[in-house]
N, C-alpha and C positions, 0 to 999 in steps of 0.2 A: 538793414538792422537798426541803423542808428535813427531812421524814420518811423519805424513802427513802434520802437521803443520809445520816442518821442511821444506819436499817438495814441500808446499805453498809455503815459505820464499825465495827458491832457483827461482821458478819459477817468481816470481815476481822481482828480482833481476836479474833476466836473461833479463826480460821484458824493466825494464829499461834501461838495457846497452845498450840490442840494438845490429843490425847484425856489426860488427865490420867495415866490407867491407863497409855497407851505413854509416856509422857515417863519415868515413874519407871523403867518397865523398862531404857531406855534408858540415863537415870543411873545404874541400879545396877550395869549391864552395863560401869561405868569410861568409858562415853562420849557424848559431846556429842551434843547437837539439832543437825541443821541449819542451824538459823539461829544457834545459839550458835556454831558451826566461821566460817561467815562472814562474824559481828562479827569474830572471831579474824582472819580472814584478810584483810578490807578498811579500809580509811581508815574512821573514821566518820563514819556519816550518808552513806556515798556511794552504796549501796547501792541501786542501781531494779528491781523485781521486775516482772517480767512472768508473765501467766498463771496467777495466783491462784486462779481459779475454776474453772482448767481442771477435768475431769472423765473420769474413762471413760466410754463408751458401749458398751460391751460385754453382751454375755449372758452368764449361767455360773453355774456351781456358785460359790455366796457372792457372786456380783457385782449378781446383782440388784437386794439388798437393799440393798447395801454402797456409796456411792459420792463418795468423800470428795475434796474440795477438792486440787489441786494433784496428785493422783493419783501421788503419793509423792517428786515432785522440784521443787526451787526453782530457778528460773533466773531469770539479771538480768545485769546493769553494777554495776559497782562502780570502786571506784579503790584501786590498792595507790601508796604516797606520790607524789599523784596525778595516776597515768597510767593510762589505761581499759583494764579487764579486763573479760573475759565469764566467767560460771562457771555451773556446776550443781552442784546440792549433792542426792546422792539419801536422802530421809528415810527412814529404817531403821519409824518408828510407824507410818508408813501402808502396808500390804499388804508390809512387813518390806524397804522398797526396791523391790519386785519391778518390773520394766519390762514395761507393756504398752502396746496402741497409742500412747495419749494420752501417757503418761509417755515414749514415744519420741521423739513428735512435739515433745513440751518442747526436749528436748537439740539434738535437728536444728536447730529454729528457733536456739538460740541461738551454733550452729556456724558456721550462715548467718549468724546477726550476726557474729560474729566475722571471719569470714573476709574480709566484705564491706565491715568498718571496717579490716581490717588492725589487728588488738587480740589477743594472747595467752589461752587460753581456758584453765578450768582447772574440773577435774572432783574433785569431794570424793564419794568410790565407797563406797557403806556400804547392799549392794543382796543381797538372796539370787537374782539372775539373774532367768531371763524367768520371766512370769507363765502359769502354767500353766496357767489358766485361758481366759488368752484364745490358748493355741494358737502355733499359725504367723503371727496378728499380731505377737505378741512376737517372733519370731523374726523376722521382716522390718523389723522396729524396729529390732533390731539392725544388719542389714545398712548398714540408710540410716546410722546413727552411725555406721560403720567405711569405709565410704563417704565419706564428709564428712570422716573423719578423714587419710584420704590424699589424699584431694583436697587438704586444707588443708597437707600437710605439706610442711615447707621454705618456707610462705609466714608463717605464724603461729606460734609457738610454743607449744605442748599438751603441758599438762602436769594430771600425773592424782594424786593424793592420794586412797588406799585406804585408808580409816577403820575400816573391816568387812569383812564378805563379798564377794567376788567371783566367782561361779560360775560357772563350764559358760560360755558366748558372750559374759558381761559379763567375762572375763578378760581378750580381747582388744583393750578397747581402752583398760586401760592399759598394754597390751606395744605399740599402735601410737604411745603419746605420746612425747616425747621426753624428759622427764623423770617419771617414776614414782615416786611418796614412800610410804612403808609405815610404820606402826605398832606396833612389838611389842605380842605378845599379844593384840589384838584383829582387826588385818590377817590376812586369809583369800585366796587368790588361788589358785587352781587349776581345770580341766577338769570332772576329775569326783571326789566325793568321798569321802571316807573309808569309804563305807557300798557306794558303788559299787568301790574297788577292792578290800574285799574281797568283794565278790560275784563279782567278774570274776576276782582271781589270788589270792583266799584270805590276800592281805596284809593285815596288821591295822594301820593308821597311825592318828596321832593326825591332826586339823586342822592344827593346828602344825607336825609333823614333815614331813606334806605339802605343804603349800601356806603357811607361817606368813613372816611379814618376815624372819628370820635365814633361811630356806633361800632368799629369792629374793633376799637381798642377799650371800650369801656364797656358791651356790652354784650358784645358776640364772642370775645376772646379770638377771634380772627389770626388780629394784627398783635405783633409780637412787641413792636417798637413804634409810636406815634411820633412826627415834628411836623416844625408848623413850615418850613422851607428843604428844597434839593438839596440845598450845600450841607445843612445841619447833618440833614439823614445820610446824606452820603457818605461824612466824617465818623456819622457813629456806626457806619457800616464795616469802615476800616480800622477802628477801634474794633470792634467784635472779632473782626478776621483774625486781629493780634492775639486773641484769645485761643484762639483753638485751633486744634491738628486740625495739619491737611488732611489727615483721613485717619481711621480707625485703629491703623496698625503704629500712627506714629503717635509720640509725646505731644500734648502743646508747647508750644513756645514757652522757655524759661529766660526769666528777668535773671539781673545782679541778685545774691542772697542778702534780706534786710537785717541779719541780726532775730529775727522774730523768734528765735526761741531764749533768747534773754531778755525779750520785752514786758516790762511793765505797765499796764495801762491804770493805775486807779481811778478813772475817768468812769473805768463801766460801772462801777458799784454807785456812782455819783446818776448815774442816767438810767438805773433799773432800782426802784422802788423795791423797798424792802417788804411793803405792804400787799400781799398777790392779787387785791382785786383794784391799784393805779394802775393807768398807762403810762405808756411809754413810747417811743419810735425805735424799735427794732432796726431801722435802716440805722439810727445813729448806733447801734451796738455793730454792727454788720462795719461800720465806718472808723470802726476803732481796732478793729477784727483784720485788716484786713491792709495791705501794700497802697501807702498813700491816701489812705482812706477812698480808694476810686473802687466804683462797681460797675459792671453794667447788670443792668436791672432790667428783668423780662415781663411784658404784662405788666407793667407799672400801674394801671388804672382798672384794672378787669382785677378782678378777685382778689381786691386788697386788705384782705383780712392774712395773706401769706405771700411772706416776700421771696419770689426767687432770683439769686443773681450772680455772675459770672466775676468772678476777681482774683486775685494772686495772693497768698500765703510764704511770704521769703521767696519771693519768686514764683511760686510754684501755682500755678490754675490749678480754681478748688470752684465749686459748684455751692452754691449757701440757699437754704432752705429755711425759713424762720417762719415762726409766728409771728402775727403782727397786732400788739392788743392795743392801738390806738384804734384800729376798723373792729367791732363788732367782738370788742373784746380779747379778739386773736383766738375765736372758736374758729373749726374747720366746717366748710359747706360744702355743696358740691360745689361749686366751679371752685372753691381753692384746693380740693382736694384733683381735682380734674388740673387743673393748673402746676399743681406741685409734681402730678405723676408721670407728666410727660417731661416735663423738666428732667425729674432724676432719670427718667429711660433716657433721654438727649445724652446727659453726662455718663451714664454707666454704658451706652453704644460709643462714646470718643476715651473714652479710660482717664476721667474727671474723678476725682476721688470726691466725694458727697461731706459737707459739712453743715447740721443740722440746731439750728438754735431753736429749744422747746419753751413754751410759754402757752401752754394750751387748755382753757376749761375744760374740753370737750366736743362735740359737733354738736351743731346747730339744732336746736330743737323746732318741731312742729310737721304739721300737715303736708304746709306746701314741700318743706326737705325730704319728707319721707314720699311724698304723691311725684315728685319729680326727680326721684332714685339717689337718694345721699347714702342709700347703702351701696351701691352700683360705684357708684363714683367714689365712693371712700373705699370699696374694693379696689379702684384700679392704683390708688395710692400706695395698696398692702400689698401688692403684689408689685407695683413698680419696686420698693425697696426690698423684697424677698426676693426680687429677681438680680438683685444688684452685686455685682460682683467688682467695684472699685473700693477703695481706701473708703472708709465709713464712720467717720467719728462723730456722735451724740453730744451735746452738752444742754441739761438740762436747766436752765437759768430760775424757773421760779415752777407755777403749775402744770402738772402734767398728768391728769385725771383721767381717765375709763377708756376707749377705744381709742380715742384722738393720742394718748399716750402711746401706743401700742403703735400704731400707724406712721409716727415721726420719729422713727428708727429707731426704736428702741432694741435691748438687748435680743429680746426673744425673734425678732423679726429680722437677726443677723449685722447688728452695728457691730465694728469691731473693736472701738474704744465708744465707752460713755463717759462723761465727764458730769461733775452736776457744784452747783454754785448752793453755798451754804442756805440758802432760801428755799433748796426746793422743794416741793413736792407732790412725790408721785405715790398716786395713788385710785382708785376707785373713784372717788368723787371727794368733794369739799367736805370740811366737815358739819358743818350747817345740813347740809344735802344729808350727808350719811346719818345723820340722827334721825331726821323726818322720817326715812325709810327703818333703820332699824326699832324705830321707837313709836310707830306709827298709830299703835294701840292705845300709846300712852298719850299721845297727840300734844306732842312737846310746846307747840306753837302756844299751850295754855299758858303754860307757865314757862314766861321768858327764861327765867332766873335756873330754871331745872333745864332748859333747854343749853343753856350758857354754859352748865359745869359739862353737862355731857357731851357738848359738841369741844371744851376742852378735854377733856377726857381721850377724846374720839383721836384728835388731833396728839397730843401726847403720846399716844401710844403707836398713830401709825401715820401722821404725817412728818414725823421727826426727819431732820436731813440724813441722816444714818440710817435710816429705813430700808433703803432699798441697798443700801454700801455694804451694810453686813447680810444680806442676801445675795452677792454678787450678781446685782444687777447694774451696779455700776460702782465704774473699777475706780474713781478716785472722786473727794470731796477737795474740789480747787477755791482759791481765792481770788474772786474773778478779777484782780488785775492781772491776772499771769494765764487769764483764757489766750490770748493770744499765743503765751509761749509755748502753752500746752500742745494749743492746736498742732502748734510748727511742729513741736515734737513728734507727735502722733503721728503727724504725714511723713517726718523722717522714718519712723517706727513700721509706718504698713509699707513705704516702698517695696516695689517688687512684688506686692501681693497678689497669688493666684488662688483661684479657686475652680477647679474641677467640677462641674455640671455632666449628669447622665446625656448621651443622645436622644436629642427629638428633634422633630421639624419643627416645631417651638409652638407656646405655651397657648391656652387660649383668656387672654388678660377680658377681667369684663366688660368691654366697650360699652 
């Protein structure tokens, strides 16, 4: 016993170290081992590794010969400051990541843990796609991973960290996770690549250009979270974790209570222009709003005309949706409207109570919004918040004008507290706007002076802050140093809230 046990110990040591030869290629290439990513990323010592010895069984050109220990992925438990996580980590030195049977079956099983502890599962992607070798096994590999991935979604939180390559079917499922983190310069994420599209349409792209972390974080909306190093991403990974339930049926993690429903901020009335057509930075209201002034912020670079971001309220994980009128005025497009709506379905499938800062012209005018579906996409925004069934308080900070009003939670679309800052207003459109149209005959534009009383007029009568208060559409007129207290209060106020939905197999949102 005490020999075999011995030549366990050795062989498992052998296991980790790893082919000498791929370890250094690896480093030279600027990036981590596997097992170096998730020291990074777990508490230590918490780490339990399952499937050590797994192996291929396959036949094939090089597989014969070839048949190495863990068949190119780690999986286990671990604990991020400790609460239990499931992860995979796919090793780049062994068959360069590639997924075949065996290496499918890793992931799967450890899905299956996940799912079945109600624990957050998290995949560190550093894979050149399916193994070509073994065929259509690979390829059914995948399926079962992407399989398992929706099955799981909305009860777990899955979240994907792309370290390297991601090719051709292993793309998909970090576009199924809900959180996506990418690397510059080493993160690869695309279909098909460089060599196939110029075979196919004679374009000549780099890796990068194609498929690299700045095009899927600023332009595809891919990637969820961009840094420029492993260590960074891996710290804001375990930062994220701290935010949110293990799964759907529990609470997030609760901090100490700050005090925030006795806080006074008069900072915000100092940083929101009293004038509705200056900007501003939304993130600095969102940082004054908020425990420590810390967020984490989703899509930071992709559709930055609306801010979404994850932070604490006295403690408490709240979900913030803002307008953002230093990008494009703070009008909605499609991708912010596509950006915003999977956000609030993220927070209303973990029971994230929604808080909503308005600042909004309207949506985006023109051809191209309307030829490339701003109606389509600013439906799946109306129906991610009519769908929503957590804590839901509005605060309407300045304008809040025609559909885009409507769409960023307002009363009719089921907010349960509206709050609104002596500035605001909601209404139809500007009043500039609303004369051209009601006065269009008269063609006000002639005479500035006739134009000027009646767009005051317009304004007096229905863009007053009381407008929409003595209509109960919105339950109080605050004085936005006390948005913060209000807020706290609010989430005291809806605690516990349910709400009762008819059965169905569920809804058909407009993709």
């Amino acid at each position: 016993m005490r020999e075999l046990t011995a030549e366990n110990a050795e062989l498992k040591r052998a296991i980790v170290a790893g082919d000498r030869a791929a370890v250094r290629r690896q480093h030279d290439l600027g990036k981590h081992l596997a097992r170096e990513r998730l020291a990074m990323l777990l508490d230590e010592d918490s780490f339990t590794e399952l499937e050590i010895h797994r192996r291929h069984q396959s036949q094939g050109p090089k597989l014969d010969e070839r048949r190495p220990f863990t068949d190119g992925v780690i999986i286990g438990s671990g604990a991020i400051e400790g609460r239990r996580v499931f992860v995979y980590a796919q090793d780049f030195t062994v068959f360069g990541g590639s997924l075949g049977a065996a290496h499918a079956a890793k992931i799967q099983k450890v899905l299956d843990l996940a799912t079945e502890t109600g624990s957050p599962i998290i995949g560190l992607v550093d894979s050149g796609g399916a193994r070509i070798q073994e065929g259509v096994q690979a390829l059914d590999g995948y399926g079962g991973i992407f399989r398992r991935q929706v099955a799981a979604s909305g009860m777990i939180p899955q979240i994907s960290v792309v370290l390297g390559p991601s090719a051709g079917g292993a793309a998909y499922s970090p576009a199924l996770a809900d959180f996506t983190f990418m690397v510059r310069d080493t993160a690869r994420l695309y279909l098909t690549g460089p060599d196939v599209v110029e075979a196919v349409s004679g374009e000549r792209v780099s890796h990068e250009e194609l498929g690299g972390a700045t095009v899927h974080g600023e332009r595809s909306g891919v990637a969820t979270v961009v840094h420029a190093d492993e260590g960074d991403c891996l710290a804001d990974v375990r930062y994220l974790v701290s935010l949110l339930p293990s799964n759907n049926m529990e609470p997030a993690p609760v901090t100490a209570v700050r005090g925030a429903s006795r806080d006074v901020r008069p900072r915000l009335a100092e940083i929101v222009p009293a004038e509705p057509n200056r900007p501003y930075d939304m993130k600095a209201v969102i940082g004054e709003l908020v425990d420590d002034g810390d967020f984490f912020e989703v899509h930071e670079d992709w559709a930055r005309n609306v801010v979404c971001a994850l932070a604490r309220v006295d403690g408490e994980v709240v979900g913030v949706v803002g307008n953002q009128p230093m990008v494009l005025a703070g009008v909605l497009d499609r991708r912010a409207a596509q950006k915003a709506a999977r956000f609030v379905r993220f927070c209303d499938a973990f029971g994230i109570p929604l808080v909503t800062l308005v600042d909004v012209p309207g949506f985006l005018p023109g051809t191209e919004q309307e030829h490339e579906g701003v109606i389509r996409h600013g439906a799946q925004l109306l129906y991610a918040y009519c769908e929503a069934t957590v804590p839901r308080i509005q605060v309407v900070l300045r304008k809040a004008y025609g559909g885009a009003y409507i769409v960023m939670d307002s009363r009719s679309v089921g907010s349960d507290l509206s709050l609104a800052w002596p500035t605001n207003q909601i209404a139809v459109m500007g009043a500039e706007a609303a004369v051209n149209v009601l006065y269009a005959k008269e063609k006000p534009a002639e005479d500035p002076d006739r134009a000027r009383l009646l767009a005051e007029d317009y304004a007096e009568r229905f863009l007053h802050s009381r407008y929409a208060a003595e209509r109960g559409l919105v339950d109080d007129i605050i004085d936005p140093a006390t948005t913060r207290a209000a807020i706290a209060r609010g989430l005291v106020m809806l605690r516990g809230k349910r709400e009762p939905r008819p059965r169905r197999k569920h809804g058909n949102i407009p993709l």
